[in-house]
TORSEKE-931880 format. One record per residue (C-alpha): y, x, z; residue number from 0. Coordinates in steps of 0.2 Angstrom, whole numbers, padded with zeros to 4 digits. Layout:
! TORSEKE-931880
PT     c2     c1     c3    n
PT      Y      X      Z  NUM
...
//
This chain:
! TORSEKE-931880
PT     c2     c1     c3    n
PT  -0086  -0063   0018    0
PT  -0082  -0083   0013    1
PT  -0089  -0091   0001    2
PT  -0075  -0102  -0008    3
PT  -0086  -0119  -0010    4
PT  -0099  -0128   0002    5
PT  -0117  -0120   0000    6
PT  -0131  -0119   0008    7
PT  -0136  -0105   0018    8
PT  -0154  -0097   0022    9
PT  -0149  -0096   0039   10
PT  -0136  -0092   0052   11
PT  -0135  -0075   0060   12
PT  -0130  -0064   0072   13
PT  -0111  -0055   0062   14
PT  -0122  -0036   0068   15
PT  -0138  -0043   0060   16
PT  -0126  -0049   0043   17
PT  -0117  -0034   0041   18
PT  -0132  -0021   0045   19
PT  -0139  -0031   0029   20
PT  -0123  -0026   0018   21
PT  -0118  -0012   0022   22
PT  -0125  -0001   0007   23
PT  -0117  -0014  -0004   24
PT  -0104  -0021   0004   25
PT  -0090  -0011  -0005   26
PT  -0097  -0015  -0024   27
PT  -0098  -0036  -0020   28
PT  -0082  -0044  -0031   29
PT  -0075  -0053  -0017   30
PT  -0056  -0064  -0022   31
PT  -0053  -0065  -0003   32
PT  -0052  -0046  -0001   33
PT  -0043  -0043  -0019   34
PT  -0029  -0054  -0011   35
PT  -0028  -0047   0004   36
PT  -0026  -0030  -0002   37
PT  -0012  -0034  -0013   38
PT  -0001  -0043  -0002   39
PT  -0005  -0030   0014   40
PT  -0003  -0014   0004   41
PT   0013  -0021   0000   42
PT   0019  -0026   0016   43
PT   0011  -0013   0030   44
PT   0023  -0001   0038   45
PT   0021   0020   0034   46
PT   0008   0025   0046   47
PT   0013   0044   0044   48
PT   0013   0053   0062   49
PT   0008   0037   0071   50
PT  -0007   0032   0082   51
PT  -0017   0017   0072   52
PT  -0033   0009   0077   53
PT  -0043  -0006   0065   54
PT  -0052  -0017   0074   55
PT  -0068  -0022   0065   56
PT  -0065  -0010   0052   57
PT  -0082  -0012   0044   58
PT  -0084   0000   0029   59
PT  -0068   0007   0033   60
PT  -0057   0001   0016   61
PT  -0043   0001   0027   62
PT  -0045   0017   0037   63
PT  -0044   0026   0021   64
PT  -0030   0018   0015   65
PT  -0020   0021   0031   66
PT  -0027   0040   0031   67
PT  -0019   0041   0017   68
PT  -0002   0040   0027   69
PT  -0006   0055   0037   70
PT  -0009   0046   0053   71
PT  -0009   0056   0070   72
PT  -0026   0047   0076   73
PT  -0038   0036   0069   74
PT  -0047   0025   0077   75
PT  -0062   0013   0071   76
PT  -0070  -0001   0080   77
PT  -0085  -0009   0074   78
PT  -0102  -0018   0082   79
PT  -0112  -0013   0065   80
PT  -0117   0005   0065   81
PT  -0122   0004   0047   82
PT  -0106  -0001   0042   83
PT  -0099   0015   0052   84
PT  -0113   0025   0044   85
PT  -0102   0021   0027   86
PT  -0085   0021   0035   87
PT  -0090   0039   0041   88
PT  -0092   0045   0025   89
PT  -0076   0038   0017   90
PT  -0066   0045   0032   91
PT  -0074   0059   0040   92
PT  -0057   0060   0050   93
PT  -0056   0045   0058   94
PT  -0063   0042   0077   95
PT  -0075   0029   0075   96
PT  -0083   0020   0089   97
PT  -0100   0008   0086   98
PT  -0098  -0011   0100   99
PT  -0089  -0029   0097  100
PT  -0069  -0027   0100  101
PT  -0067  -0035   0117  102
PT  -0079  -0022   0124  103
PT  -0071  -0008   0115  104
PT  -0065   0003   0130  105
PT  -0047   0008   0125  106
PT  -0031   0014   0136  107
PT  -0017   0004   0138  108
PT  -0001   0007   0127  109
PT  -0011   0020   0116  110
PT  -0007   0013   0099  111
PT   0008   0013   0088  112
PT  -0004   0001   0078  113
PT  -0016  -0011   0077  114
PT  -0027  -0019   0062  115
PT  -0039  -0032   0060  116
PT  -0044  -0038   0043  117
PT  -0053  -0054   0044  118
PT  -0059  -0051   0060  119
PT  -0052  -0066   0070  120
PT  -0065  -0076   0062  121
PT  -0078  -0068   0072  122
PT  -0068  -0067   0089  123
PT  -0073  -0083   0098  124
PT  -0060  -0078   0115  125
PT  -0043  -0078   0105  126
PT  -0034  -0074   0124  127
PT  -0045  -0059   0128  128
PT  -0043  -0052   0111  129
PT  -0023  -0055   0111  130
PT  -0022  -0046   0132  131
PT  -0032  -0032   0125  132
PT  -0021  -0030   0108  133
PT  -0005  -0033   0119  134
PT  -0012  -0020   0132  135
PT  -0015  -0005   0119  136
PT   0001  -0008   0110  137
PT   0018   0004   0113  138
PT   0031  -0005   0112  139
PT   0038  -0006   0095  140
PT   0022  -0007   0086  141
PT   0013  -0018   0075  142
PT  -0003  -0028   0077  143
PT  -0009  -0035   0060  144
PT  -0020  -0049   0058  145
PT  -0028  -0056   0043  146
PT  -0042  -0069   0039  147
PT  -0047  -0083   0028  148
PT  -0033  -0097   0030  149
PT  -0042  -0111   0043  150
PT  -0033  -0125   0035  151
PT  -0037  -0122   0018  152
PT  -0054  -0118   0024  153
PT  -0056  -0135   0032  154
PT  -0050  -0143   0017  155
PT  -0061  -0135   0003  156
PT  -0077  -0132   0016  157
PT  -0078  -0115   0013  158
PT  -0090  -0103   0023  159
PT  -0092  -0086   0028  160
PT  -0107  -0081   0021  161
PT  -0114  -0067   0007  162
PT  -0131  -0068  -0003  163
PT  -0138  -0083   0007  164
PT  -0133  -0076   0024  165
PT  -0118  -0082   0035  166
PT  -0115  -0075   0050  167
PT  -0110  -0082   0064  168
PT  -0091  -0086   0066  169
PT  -0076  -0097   0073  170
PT  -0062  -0107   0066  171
PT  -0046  -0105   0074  172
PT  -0031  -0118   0068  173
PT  -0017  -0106   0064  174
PT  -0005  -0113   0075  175
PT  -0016  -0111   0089  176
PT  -0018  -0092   0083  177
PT   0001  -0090   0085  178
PT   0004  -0100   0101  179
PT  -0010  -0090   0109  180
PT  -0001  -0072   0105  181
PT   0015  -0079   0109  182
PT   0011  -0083   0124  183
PT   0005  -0066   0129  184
PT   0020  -0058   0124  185
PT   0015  -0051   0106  186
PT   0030  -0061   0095  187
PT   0028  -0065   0077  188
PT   0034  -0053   0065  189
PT   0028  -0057   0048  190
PT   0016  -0073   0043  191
PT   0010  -0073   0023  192
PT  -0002  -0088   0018  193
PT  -0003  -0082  -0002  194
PT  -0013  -0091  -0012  195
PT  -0024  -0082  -0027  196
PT  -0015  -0078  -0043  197
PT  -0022  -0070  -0060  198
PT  -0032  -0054  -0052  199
PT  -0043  -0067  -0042  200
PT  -0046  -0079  -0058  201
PT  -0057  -0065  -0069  202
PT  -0068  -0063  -0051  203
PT  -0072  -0083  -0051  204
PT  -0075  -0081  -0070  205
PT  -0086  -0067  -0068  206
PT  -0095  -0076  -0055  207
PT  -0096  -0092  -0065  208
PT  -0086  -0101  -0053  209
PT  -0074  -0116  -0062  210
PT  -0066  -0119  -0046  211
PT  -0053  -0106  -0049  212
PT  -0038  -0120  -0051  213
PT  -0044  -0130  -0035  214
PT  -0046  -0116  -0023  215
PT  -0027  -0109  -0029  216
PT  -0018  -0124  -0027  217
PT  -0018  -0119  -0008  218
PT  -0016  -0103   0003  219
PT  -0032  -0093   0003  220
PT  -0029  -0082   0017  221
PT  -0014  -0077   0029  222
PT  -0009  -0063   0037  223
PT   0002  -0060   0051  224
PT   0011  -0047   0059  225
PT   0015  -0047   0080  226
PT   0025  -0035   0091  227
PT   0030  -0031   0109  228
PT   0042  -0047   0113  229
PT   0056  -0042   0126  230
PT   0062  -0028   0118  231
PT   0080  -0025   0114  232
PT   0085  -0034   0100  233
PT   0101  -0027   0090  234
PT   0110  -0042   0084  235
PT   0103  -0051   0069  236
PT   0104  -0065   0054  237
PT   0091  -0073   0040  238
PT   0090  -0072   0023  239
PT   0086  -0092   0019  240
PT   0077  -0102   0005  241
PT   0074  -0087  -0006  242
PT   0060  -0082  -0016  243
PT   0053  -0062  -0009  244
PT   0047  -0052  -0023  245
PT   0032  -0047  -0011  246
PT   0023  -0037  -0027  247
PT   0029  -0033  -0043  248
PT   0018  -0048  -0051  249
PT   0018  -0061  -0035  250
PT   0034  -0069  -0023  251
PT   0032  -0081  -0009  252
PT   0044  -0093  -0002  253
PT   0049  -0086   0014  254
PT   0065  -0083   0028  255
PT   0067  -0066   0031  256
PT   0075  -0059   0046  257
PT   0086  -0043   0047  258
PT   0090  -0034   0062  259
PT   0097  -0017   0066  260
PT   0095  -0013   0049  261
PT   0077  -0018   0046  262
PT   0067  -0031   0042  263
PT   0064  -0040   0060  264
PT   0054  -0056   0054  265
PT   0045  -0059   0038  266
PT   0039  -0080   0039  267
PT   0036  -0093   0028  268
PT   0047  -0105   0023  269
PT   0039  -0118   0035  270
PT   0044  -0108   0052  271
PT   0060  -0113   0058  272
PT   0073  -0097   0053  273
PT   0080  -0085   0072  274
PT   0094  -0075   0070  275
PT   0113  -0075   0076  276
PT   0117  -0081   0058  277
PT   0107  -0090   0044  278
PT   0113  -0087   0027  279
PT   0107  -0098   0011  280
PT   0099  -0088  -0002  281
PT   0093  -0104  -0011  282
PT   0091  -0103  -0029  283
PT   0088  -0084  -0030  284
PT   0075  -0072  -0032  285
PT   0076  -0055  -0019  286
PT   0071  -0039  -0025  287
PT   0068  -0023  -0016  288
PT   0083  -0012  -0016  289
PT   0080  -0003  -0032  290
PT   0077   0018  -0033  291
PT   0084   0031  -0045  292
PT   0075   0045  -0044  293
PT   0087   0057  -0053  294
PT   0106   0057  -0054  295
PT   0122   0068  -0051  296
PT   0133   0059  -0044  297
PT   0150   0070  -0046  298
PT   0147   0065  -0064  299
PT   0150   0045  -0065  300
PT   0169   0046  -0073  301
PT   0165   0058  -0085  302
PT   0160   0054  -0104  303
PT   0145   0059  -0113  304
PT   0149   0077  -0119  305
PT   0140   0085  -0134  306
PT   0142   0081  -0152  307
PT   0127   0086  -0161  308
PT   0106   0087  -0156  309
PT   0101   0102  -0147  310
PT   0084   0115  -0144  311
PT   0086   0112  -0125  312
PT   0097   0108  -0111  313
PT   0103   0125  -0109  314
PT   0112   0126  -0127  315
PT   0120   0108  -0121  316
PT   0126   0118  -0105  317
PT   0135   0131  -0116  318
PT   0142   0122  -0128  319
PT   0151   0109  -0118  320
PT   0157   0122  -0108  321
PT   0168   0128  -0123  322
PT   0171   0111  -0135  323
PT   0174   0101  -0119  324
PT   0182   0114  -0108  325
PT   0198   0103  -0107  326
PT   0190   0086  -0102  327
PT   0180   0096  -0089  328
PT   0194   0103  -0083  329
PT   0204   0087  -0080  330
PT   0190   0077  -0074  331
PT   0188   0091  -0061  332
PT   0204   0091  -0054  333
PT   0199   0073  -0046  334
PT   0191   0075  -0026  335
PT   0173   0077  -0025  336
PT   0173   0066  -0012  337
PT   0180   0054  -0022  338
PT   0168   0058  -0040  339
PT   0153   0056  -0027  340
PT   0160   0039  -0023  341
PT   0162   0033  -0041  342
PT   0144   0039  -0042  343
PT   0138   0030  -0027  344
PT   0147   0014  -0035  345
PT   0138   0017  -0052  346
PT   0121   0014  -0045  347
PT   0127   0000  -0034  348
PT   0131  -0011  -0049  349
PT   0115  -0008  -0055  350
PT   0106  -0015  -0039  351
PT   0102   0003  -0033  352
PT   0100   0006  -0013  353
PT   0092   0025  -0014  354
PT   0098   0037  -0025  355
PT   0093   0056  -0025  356
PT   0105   0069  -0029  357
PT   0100   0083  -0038  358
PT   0113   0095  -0032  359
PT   0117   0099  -0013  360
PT   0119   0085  -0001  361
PT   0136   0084   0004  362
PT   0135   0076   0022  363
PT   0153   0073   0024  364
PT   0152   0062   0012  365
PT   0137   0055   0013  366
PT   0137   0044   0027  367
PT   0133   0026   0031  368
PT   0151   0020   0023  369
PT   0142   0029   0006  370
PT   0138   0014  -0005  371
PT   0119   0019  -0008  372
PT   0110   0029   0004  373
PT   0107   0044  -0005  374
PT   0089   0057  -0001  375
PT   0091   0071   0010  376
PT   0075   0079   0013  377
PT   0070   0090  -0003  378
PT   0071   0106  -0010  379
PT   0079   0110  -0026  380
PT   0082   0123  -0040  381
PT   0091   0116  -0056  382
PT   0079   0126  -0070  383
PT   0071   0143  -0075  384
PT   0088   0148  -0082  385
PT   0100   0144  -0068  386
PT   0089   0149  -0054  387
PT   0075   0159  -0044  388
PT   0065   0144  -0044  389
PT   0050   0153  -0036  390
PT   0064   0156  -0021  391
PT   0069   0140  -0022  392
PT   0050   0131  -0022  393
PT   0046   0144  -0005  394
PT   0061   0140   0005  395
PT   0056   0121   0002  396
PT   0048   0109   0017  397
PT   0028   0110   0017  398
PT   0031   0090   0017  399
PT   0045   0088   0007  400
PT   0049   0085  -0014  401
PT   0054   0100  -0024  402
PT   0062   0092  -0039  403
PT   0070   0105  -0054  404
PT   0074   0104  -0073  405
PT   0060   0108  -0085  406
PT   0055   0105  -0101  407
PT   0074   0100  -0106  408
PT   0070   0100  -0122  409
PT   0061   0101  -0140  410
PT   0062   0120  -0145  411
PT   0050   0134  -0141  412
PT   0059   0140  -0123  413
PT   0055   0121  -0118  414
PT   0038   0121  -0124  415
PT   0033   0137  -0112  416
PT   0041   0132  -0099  417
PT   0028   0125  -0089  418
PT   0017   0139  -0092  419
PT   0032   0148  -0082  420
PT   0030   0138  -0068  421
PT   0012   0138  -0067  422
PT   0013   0158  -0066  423
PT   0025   0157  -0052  424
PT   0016   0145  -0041  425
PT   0027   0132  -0041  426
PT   0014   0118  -0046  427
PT   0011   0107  -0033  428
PT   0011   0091  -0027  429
PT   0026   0093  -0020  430
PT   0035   0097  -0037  431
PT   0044   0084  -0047  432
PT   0049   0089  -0065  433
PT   0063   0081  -0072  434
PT   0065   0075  -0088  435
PT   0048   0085  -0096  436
PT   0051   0080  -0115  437
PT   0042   0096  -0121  438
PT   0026   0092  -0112  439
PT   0009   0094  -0122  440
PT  -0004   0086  -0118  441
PT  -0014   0099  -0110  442
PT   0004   0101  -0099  443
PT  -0002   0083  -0093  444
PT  -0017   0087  -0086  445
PT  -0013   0102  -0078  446
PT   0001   0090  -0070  447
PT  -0011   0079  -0065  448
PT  -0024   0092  -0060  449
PT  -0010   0099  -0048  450
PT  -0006   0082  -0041  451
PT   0014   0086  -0047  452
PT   0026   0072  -0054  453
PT   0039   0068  -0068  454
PT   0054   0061  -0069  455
PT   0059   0051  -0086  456
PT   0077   0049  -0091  457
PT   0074   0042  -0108  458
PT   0092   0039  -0115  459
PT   0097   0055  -0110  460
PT   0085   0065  -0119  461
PT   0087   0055  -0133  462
PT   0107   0057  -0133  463
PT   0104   0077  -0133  464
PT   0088   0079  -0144  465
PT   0084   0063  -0153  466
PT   0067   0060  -0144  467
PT   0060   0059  -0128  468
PT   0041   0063  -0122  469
PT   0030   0056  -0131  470
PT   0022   0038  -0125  471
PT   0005   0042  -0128  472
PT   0006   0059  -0113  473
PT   0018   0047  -0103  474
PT   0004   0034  -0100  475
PT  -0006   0048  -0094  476
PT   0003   0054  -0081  477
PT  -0003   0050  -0063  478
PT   0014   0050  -0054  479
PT   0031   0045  -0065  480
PT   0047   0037  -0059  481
PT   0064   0032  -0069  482
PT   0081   0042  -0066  483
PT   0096   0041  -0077  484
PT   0104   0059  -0075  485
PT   0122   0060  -0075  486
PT   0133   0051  -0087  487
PT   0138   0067  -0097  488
PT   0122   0061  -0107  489
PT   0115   0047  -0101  490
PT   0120   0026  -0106  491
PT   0125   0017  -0092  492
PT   0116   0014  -0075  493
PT   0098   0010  -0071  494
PT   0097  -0004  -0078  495
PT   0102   0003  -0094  496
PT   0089   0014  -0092  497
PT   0077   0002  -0089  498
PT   0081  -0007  -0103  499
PT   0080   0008  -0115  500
PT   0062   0013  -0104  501
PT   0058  -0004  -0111  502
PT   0062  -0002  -0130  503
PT   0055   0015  -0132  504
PT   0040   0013  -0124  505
PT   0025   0002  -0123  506
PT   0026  -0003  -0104  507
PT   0023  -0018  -0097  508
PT   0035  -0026  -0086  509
PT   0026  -0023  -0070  510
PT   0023  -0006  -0074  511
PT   0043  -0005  -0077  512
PT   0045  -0013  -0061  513
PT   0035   0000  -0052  514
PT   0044   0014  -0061  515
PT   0060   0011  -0049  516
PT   0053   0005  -0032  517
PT   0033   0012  -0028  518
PT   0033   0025  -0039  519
PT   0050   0034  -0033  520
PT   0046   0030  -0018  521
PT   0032   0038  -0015  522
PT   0035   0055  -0027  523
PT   0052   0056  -0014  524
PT   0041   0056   0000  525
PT   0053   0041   0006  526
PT   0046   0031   0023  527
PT   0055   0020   0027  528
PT   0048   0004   0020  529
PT   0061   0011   0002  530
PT   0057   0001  -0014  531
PT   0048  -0014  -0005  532
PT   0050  -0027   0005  533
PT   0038  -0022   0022  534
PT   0038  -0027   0041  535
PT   0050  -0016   0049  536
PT   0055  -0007   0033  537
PT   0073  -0003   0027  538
PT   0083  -0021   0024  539
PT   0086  -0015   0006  540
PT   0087  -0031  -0006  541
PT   0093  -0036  -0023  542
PT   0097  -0055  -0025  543
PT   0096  -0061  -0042  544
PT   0096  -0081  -0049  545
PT   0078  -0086  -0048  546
PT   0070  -0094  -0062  547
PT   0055  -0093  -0055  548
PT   0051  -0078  -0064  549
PT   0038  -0062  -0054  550
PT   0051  -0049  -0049  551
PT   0044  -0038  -0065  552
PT   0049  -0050  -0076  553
PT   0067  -0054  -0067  554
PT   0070  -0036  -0067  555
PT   0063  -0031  -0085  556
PT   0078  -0042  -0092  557
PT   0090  -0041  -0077  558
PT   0109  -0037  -0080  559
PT   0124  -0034  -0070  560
PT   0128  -0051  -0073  561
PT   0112  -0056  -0064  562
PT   0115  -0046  -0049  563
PT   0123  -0057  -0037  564
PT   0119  -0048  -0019  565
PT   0115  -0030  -0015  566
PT   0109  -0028   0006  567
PT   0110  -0009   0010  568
PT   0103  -0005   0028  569
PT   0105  -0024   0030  570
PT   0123  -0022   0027  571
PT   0131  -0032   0010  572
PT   0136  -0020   0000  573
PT   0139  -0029  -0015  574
PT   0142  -0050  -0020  575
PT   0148  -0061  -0035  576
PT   0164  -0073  -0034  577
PT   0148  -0085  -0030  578
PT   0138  -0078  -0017  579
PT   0154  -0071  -0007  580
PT   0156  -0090  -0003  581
PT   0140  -0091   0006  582
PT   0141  -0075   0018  583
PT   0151  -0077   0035  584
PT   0166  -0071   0036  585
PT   0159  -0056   0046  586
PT   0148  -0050   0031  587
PT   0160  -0048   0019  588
PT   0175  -0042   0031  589
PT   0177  -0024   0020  590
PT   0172  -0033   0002  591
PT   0186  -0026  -0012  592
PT   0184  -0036  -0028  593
PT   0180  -0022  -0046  594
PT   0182  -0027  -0062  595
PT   0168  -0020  -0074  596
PT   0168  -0027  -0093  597
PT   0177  -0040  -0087  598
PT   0164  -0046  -0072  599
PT   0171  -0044  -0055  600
PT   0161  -0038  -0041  601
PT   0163  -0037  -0021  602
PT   0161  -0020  -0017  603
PT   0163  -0010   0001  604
PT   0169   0003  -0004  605
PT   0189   0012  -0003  606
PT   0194   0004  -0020  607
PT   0211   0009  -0017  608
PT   0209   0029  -0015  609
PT   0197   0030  -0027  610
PT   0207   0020  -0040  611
PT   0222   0032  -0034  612
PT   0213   0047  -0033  613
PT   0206   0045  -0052  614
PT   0218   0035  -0061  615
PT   0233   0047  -0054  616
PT   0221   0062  -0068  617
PT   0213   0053  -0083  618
PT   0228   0036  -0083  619
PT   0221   0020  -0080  620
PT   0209   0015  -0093  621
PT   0196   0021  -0081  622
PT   0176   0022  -0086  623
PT   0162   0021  -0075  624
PT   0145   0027  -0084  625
PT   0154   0023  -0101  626
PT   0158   0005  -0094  627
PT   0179   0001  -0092  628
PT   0182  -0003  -0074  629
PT   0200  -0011  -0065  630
PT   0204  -0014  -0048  631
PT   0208  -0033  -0046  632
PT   0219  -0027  -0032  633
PT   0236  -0019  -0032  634
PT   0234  -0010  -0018  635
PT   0230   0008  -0024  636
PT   0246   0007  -0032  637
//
């Protein structure tokens, strides 16, 4: 791997000869080059899950296991070191590994969904033969991902290849001629990164008692770029513009972004001129992932908070509003579902929420892409121990799929044993997802963690209904956790106001916050479609707030509604201030009805005018959405 200053070298060597020398201990070398690239990649890679994936030059295999991860169909590795296989073997005993240099590997044609090659272009001195052979093993809609130190800034700062007075021998290919090279054999751009090294690399100069740090990250330390079959169909597209893409939690780059057919089509720096049928200026704003709440009930957005005193556990709540708030139940009833489910799609929009899950059954009527938020189909469900045969409920579930239910609502006894309940019945997995968990002991923790199963934390509810929720100290330890807000019977507001309360009652840092409602959601929903990050062919699910040059966990730890100027769903606006509406074609916002919440009007797609009708025409038109006053601007429902 480079060095990241001119030093001499022992001597030059043959890239099998370097690597059979490092092998045992090639994993354990503090390497900044690496560091980087695995942030940005494990951000930006597409799900591997069913697919065909082959690395090229895998070495010890750090990125076969973290593709393995993602269930791949097949797994293929290609390296000319068999000592490096001999450790990659280890780490992935399920992979397909094959021991010569990548031009000579013998592999069919389109037999890959995708292809990988981690700083492996250094070492290939026939760019052409390497971009036939990639083109040739591709299926059409895959990806070939490339990354490697960036020449330039290489050239610039002489850095070399080399480890422990060795360098191997290796070419330096001018980025530009990379990309016309694969162009012109019909693999197209998809994504080009050039990030430069932030915080995470500094303490591995400082460790190595380099002082170079500032120098080296004043320019882009590597790049990584993403190709795919060109001449395919392409649905009809426009860019994103000028904005800053929260690429991590902690980092953004500068960067056009392409959308097409409801994904993201094109992921390029700012330098590379922006494609698309329309370009739209997203200057002067910071872009998010589409944010994920875990938990909800939808059908529940008009309604008040009900209860008027702490209770044992969510069941005593359930009871007691059935009688002291029989009459408000019964009038805020009386409105549609269809339309409650709306008003509860809209909740979550305000709040800069694409993906929503449900926690009741999935209405598919309703539910469709005109629904403001896409909302999760693919779980099982049981609502708790006392309103359901949850060990029924856990067996009908998918073997692949979440099973999320009630448990622990509360601080008494019943609460308390509850886990011990589900244990007995078999239901702890890593599928299940516990909501809520305030009565969680610490041993409950590490039998949750021992059984790989996950919890979701709706803070200002629990606090509404018992005057606490779990404690900090056996949140941190949880291995898998994600924000919801339950319904608005109990909870304040929408997610942001969870957030915000997730903030005060808890010691989390901002980026951990951050990760509460996009990765970690993500990935305890079994979501795979790129949800909660902005990847190469994911979902085109964005949040555009004002930039101030802030990471996106530090926008979003202090974000309001107020701040929310654009919300793309599927790569459709769904959402846009007085201000942005003036920078969108008049195609994007055809469909956009202006919403007054607290006094801040909102473009919204969505039927403003049967849903005002629909509830106004029950509870009069001092109307609240999540506790917040909402008006139609409009007359038309009238």
């Amino acid at each position: 791997m480079p060095q990241l200053t001119p030093r001499d070298v022992e001597h030059e060597v043959s890239t099998q000869l370097a690597y059979a020398n490092i092998a045992e201990h090639y994993d354990s070398l503090p390497n900044p080059m690496l560091s980087l690239e695995q942030r940005y990649l494990t951000s930006v890679l597409p799900d591997f899950r069913g697919r065909d994936v082959v690395d090229l030059g895998c070495g010890t295999g750090r990125w076969l296991e973290i593709v393995a991860l993602h269930k791949p169909r097949l797994l293929v590795g290609v390296d000319i070191s068999a000592e490096m296989l001999a450790v990659a073997s280890r780490k992935v005993p399920s992979a397909r590994l094959i021991q010569t240099d990548v031009l000579s590997a013998r592999l069919s044609e389109d037999s890959f969904d995708d292809v990988l090659g981690s700083f492996l272009l250094g070492y290939i001195h026939d760019l052409k033969a390497l971009g036939r052979k990639v083109s040739e093993m591709l299926r059409p809609g895959g990806l070939a991902v490339f990354s490697d130190i960036h020449p330039q800034t290489a050239g610039l700062l002489g850095w070399k290849r080399g480890f422990r007075g060795v360098t191997p021998v290796s070419h330096s290919h001018d980025l530009s001629v990379i990309l016309r090279t694969f162009q012109e054999l019909g693999l197209e751009l998809a994504s080009l990164l050039e990030p430069r090294f932030a915080d995470a690399e500094r303490e591995i100069f400082r460790s190595a008692g380099r002082s170079d740090f500032e120098m080296a990250a004043a320019f882009p330390a590597i790049y990584i770029a993403a190709f795919r079959q060109a001449g395919q169909h392409r649905a009809p597209s426009y860019t994103l513009r000028g904005t800053h893409v929260a690429i991590t939690a902690t980092e953004s780059v500068a960067t056009n972004l392409e959308i097409s057919g409801g994904r993201i089509s094109r992921l390029a720096s700012a330098a590379y001129s922006p494609r698309g049928d329309e370009v739209f200026d997203l200057s002067g704003h910071l872009l998010l992932p589409g944010l994920i709440n875990a938990h909800d009930h939808l059908e529940f957005a008009l309604f008040p908070r009900l209860g008027g005193r702490m209770y044992g556990n969510a069941t005593d709540w359930a009871r007691d509003i059935q009688y002291s708030s029989a009459a408000t139940i019964q009038q805020h009833r009386r409105i549609p579902r269809n339309t409650r489910l709306w008003w509860g799609g809209l909740r979550n929009l305000l709040a800069g929420v694409t993906t929503v899950c449900h926690h009741n059954p999935y209405e598919a009527a309703t539910f469709t892409e005109e629904f403001p938020v896409r909302v999760v189909h693919s779980f099982g469900w049981a609502h708790s121990l006392a309103f359901d045969d949850v060990a029924m409920r856990h067996a009908e579930c998918g073997a692949d799929e979440p099973f999320l239910l009630h448990a622990g609502e509360g601080v008494d006894e019943m609460s308390t044993l509850e886990l011990e309940r589900l244990c007995s019945l078999g239901v702890l997995d890593p599928r299940c997802v516990l909501v809520h968990g305030v009565a969680l002991t610490q041993q409950d923790i590490e039998l949750l963690n021992e059984a790989g199963a996950s919890v979701v934390w709706c803070p200002s509810s629990n606090r509404f209904l018992f005057g606490r929720t779990i404690d900090v100290r056996r949140l941190r330890k949880l291995n898998r956790l994600a924000l919801g807000t339950d319904s608005a019977l109990t909870a304040a507001g929408d997610l942001v106001d969870e957030l915000r309360e997730a903030a005060i009652y808890s010691d989390f840092s901002a980026r951990e916050l951050y990760e509460l409602v996009t990765n970690s959601p993500a990935r305890l929903l079994h979501l795979r479609h790129g949800e909660g990050r902005i990847a190469i062919q994911g979902v085109a699910d964005f949040v555009a707030v004002r930039d101030s040059f802030r990471t996106g966990a530090e926008a979003l730890s202090s974000v309001s509604a107020e701040d929310i100027e654009l919300v793309i769903s599927r790569g459709r606006v769904v959402l846009a201030s007085s201000a942005m509406l003036e920078r969108l074609s008049p195609e994007s916002k055809a469909g956009l009805k202006p919403l007054e919440v607290e006094g801040l009007v909102r473009w919204v797609r969505a039927p403003l005018g049967k849903l005002f009708h629909d509830a106004v025409s029950q509870l009069g038109c001092d109307l609240m959405l999540g506790g917040k006053r909402v008006r139609h601007v409009s007359t038309d429902w009238l």
